[in-house]
Legacy VTK file of the C-alpha trace (Angstrom):
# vtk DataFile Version 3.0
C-alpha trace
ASCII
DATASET POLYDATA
POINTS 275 float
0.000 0.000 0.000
1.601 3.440 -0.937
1.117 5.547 1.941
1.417 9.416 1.984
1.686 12.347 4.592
-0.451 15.450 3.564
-2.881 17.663 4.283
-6.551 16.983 5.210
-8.599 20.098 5.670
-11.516 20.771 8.000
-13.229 23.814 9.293
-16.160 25.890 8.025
-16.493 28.172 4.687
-13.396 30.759 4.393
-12.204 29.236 7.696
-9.454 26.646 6.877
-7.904 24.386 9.175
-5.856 21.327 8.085
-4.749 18.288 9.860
-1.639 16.308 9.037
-2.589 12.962 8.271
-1.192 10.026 6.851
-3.319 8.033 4.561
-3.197 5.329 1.406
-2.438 7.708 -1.398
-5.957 6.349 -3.938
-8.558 7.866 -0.774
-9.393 11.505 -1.797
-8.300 14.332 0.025
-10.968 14.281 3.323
-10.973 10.771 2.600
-10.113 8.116 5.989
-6.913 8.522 7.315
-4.620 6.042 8.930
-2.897 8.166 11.440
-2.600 12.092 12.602
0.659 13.710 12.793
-0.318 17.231 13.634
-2.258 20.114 12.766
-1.467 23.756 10.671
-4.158 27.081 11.047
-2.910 29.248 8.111
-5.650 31.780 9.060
-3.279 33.400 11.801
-0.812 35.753 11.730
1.988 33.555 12.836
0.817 30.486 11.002
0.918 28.425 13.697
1.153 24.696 13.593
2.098 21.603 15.787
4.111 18.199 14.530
4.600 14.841 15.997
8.634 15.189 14.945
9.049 10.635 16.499
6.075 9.732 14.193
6.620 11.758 11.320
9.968 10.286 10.872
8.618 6.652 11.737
6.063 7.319 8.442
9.237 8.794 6.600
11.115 5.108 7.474
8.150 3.112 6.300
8.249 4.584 3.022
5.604 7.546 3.495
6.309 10.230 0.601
5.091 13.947 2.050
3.540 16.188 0.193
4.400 19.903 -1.388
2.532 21.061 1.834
3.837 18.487 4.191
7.457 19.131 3.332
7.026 23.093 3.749
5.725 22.527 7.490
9.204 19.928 7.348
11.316 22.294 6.803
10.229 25.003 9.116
10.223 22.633 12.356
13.382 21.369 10.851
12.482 17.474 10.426
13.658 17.861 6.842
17.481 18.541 8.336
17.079 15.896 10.598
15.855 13.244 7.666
18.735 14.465 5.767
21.305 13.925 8.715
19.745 10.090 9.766
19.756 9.462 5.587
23.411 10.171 5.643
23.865 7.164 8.916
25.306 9.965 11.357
24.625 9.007 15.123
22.497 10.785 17.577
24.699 12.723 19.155
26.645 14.284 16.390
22.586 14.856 15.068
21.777 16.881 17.673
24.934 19.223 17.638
23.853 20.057 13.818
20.289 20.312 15.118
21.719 23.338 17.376
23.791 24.544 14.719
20.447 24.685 11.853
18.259 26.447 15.116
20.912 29.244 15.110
21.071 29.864 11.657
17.548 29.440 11.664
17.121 32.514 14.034
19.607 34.431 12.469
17.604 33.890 8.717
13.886 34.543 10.641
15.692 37.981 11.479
17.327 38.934 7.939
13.868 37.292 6.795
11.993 39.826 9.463
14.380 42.476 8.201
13.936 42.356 4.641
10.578 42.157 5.323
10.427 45.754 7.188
12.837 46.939 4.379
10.409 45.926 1.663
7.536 47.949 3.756
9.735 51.253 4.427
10.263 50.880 0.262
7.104 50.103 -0.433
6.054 53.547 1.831
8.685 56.183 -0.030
7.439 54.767 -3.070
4.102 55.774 -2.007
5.169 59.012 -0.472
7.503 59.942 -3.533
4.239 59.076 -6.173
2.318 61.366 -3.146
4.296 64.218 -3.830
4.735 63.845 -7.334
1.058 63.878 -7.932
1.226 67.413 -5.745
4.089 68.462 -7.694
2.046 67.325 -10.999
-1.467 68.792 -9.863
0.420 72.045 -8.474
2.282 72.796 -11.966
-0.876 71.868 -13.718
-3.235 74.835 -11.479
0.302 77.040 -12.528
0.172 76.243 -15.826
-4.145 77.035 -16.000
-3.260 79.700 -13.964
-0.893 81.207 -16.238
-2.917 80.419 -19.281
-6.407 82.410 -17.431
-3.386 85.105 -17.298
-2.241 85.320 -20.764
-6.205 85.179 -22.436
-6.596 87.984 -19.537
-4.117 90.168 -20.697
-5.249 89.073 -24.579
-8.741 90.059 -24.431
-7.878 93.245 -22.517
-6.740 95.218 -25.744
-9.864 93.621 -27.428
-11.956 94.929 -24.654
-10.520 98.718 -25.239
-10.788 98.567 -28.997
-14.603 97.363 -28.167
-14.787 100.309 -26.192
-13.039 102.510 -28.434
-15.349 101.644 -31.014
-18.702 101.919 -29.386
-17.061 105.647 -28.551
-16.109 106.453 -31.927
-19.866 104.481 -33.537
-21.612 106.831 -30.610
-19.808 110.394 -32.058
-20.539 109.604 -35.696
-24.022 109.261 -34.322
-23.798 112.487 -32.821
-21.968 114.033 -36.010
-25.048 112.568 -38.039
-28.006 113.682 -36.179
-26.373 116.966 -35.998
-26.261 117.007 -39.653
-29.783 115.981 -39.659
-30.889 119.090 -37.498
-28.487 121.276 -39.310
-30.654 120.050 -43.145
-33.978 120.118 -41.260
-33.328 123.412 -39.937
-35.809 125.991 -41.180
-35.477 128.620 -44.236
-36.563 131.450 -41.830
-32.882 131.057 -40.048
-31.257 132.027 -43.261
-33.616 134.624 -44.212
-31.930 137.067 -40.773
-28.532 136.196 -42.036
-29.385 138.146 -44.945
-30.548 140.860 -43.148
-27.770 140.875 -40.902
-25.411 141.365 -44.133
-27.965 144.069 -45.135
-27.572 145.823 -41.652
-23.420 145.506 -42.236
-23.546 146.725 -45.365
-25.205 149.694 -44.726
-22.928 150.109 -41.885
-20.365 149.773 -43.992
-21.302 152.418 -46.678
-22.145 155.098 -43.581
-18.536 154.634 -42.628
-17.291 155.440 -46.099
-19.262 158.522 -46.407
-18.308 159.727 -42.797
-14.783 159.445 -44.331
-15.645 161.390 -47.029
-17.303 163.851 -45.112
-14.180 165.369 -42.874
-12.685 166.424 -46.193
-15.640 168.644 -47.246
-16.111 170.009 -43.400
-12.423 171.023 -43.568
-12.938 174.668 -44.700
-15.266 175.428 -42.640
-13.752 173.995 -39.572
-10.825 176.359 -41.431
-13.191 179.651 -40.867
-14.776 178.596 -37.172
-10.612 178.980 -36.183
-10.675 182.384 -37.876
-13.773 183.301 -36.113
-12.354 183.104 -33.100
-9.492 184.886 -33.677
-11.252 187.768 -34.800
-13.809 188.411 -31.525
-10.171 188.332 -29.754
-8.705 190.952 -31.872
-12.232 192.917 -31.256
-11.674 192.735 -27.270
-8.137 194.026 -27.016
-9.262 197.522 -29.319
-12.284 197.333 -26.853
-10.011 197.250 -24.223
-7.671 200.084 -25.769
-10.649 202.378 -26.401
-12.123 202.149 -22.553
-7.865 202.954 -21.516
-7.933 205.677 -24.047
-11.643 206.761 -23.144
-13.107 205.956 -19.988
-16.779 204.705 -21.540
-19.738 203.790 -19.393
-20.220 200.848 -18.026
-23.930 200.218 -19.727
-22.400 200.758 -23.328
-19.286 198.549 -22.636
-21.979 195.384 -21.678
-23.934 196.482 -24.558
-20.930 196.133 -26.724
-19.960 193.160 -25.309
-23.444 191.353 -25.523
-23.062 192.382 -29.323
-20.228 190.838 -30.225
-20.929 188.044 -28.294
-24.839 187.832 -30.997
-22.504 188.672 -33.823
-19.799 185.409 -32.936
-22.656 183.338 -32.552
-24.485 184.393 -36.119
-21.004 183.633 -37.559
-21.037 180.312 -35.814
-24.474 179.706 -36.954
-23.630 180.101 -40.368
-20.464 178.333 -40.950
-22.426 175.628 -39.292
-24.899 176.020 -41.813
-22.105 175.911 -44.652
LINES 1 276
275 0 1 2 3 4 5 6 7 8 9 10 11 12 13 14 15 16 17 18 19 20 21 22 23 24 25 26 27 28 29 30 31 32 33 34 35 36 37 38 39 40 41 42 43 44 45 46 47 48 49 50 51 52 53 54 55 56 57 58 59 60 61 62 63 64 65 66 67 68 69 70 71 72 73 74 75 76 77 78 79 80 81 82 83 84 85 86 87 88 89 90 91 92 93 94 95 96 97 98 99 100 101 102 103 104 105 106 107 108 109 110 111 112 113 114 115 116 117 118 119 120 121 122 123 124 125 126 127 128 129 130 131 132 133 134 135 136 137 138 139 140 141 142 143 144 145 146 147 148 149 150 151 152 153 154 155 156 157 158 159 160 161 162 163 164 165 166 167 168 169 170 171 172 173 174 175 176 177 178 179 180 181 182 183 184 185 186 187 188 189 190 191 192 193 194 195 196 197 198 199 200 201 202 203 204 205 206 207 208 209 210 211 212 213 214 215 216 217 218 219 220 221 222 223 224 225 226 227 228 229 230 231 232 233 234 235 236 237 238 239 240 241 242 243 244 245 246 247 248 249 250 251 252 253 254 255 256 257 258 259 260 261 262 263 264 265 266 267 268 269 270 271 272 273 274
């Protein structure tokens, strides 16, 4: 009968548990076994598991081939060292000193195991933290670039803006120029009908001005004679004067004389007015 050390598992759904067994190698997996060897609970963290290290190696003499599984759990409790060593015909003693010797380096490879393990984690966080900040670093030169791009249409449709403006501005005078031609070609005839008297009025204006030129040069003589006039009365009053020195003559007639001369100046200024 070919006889074989594996795995039998038990336990509820999503709860394995498995039980080291030995059975004939044609029964199925949860099939009869022959005899139990231990027990393995791969749902904790640990992975805990018990082995029964006297009849695991009896099986092993009999001719009991382990399984993948089997020989895993074998090589952590270290039977697998041990089946090597008693394979090779070594005695106890010199069994056990190796024994010592493989729990040693077993400790020393659980800690480089333990520490490679931590290593891969600390890695396994920068990488994390570096693809953290490089997503920042992306996302923040992404809102810079936007940022700058909001900035430069800004600054483009400012001058659009002012020509905009500058336009409605210059569209709103010609309006203004327009409907002030349109006032100025619906004005009234009436408004050019005073115009033309206003020239009239200048006109005449003018022409008086020319005549009162002319008319100083005609006025000259007798502005000539109204000078001689008055020379004359004076001429009159000094031989007045030199007749009363010469004569002492009343005081009535001198008055009378006077008032005389003083009619006869003003009938010569009369007439050269009149001239």
């Amino acid at each position: 009968m070919a006889t074989k050390i594996r795995l039998k598992r038990i336990g509820r759904r999503n709860r394995p548990f498995y039980r080291v067994v030995v059975m004939d190698s044609r029964n199925r997996r949860d099939g009869a076994a022959i005899e139990e060897l231990g027990w393995f609970n791969p749902i904790e963290a640990d992975k805990s598991y018990k082995l029964e290290e006297d009849r695991f190696l009896h099986w092993l003499k009999e001719g009991a081939q382990p399984s993948e599984a089997a020989h895993g759990l074998m090589k952590r409790s270290g039977l697998a060292h041990r089946w090597h060593l008693t394979q090779q015909g070594l005695d106890e003693k010199t069994i056990e000193k190796e024994m010592k010797k493989w729990a040693l380096t077993r400790e020393e490879t659980l800690k480089n195991r333990a520490e490679k393990v931590t290593k891969k984690a600390e890695k396994a966080e920068e990488k994390i933290k570096a693809e953290a900040e490089a997503a920042t670093a992306a996302e923040a030169a992404v809102e810079e670039a936007a940022a700058a791009t909001e900035e430069a249409d800004a600054k483009e449709d400012a001058p659009a803006e002012v020509e905009d403006i500058k336009a409605e501005e210059s569209s709103g005078e010609e309006k203004e120029e327009v409907a002030a031609e349109e006032t100025a070609v619906e004005a009234p005839v009436e408004e050019a009908e005073p115009e033309t008297e206003a020239e009239a009025e200048a006109e005449a204006e003018t022409e008086k001005s020319e005549d009162s030129e002319e008319a100083p040069a005609e006025d000259a003589p007798a502005e000539v004679e109204d000078i001689k006039a008055e020379e004359t009365p004076a001429e009159e009053k000094e031989e007045v004067v030199a007749e009363e020195t010469d004569g002492e003559v009343p005081a009535e007639e001198e008055t009378s004389d006077v008032v005389e001369d003083a009619v006869e100046n003003d009938e010569k200024d009369e007439k050269s007015e009149d001239k």
